[in-house]
C-alpha positions as CSV (number, residue, x, y, z in Angstrom):
1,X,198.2,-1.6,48.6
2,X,197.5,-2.7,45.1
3,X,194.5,-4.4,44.2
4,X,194.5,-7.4,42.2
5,X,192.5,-10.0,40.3
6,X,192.9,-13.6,39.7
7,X,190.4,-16.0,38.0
8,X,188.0,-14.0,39.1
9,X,189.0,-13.8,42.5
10,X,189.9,-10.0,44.4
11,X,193.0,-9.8,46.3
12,X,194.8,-7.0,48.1
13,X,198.8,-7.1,47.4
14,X,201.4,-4.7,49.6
15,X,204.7,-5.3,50.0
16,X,205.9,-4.9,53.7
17,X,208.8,-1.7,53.9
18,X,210.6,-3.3,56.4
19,X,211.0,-6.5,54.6
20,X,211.8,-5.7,50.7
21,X,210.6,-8.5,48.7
22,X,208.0,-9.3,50.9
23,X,204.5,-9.5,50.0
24,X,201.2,-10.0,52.2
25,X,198.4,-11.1,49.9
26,X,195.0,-10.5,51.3
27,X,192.0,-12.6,49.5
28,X,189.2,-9.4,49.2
29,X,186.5,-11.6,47.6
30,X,187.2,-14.5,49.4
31,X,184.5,-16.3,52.7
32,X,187.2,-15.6,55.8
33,X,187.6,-11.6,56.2
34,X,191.2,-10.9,56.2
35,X,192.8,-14.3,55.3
36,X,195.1,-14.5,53.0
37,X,199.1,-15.6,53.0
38,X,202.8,-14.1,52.2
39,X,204.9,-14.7,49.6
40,X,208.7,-13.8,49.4
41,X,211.4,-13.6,46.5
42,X,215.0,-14.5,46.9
43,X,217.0,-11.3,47.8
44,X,215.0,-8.8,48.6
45,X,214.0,-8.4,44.7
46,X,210.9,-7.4,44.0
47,X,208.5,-9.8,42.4
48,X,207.4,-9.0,38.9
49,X,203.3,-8.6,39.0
50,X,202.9,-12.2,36.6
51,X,205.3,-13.7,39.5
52,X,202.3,-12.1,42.2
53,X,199.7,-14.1,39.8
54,X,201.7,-17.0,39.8
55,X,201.7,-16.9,43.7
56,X,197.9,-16.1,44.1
57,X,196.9,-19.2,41.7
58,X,199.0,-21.5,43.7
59,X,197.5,-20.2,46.9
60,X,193.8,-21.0,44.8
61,X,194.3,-24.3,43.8
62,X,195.1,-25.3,47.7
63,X,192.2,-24.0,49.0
64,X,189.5,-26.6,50.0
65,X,185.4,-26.1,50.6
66,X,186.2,-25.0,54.0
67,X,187.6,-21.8,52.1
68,X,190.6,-22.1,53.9
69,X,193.4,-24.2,52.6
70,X,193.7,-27.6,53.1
């Protein structure tokens, strides 16, 4: 597990073993305990860590209010 910020924003990132190239992306600072979302590269390669930023900012921008996305 690799801790992470964003804008501000905490985040836990671990890639899953089973699954090389496949991330689970849990939001630390954010209202909903344990939400967060996945994100996945092409092939199995592993995602560089401005890729992983790139992913959490998109995840951001689509979450409404609610603190959920929308």
């Amino acid at each position: 597990m690799t801790p992470v910020e964003v804008d501000g924003e905490r985040f836990e990132v671990t890639e899953r073993i089973s699954e090389p190239g496949v991330y689970e992306i849990r939001w630390v600072s954010g209202p909903h305990d344990g939400y967060g979302f996945a994100t996945s590269s092409y092939y199995g390669e592993r995602k560089t860590e401005a890729e992983l930023e790139d992913a959490i900012r998109n995840f951001l921008r689509q979450v409404g209010p609610s603190g959920y996305i929308e």
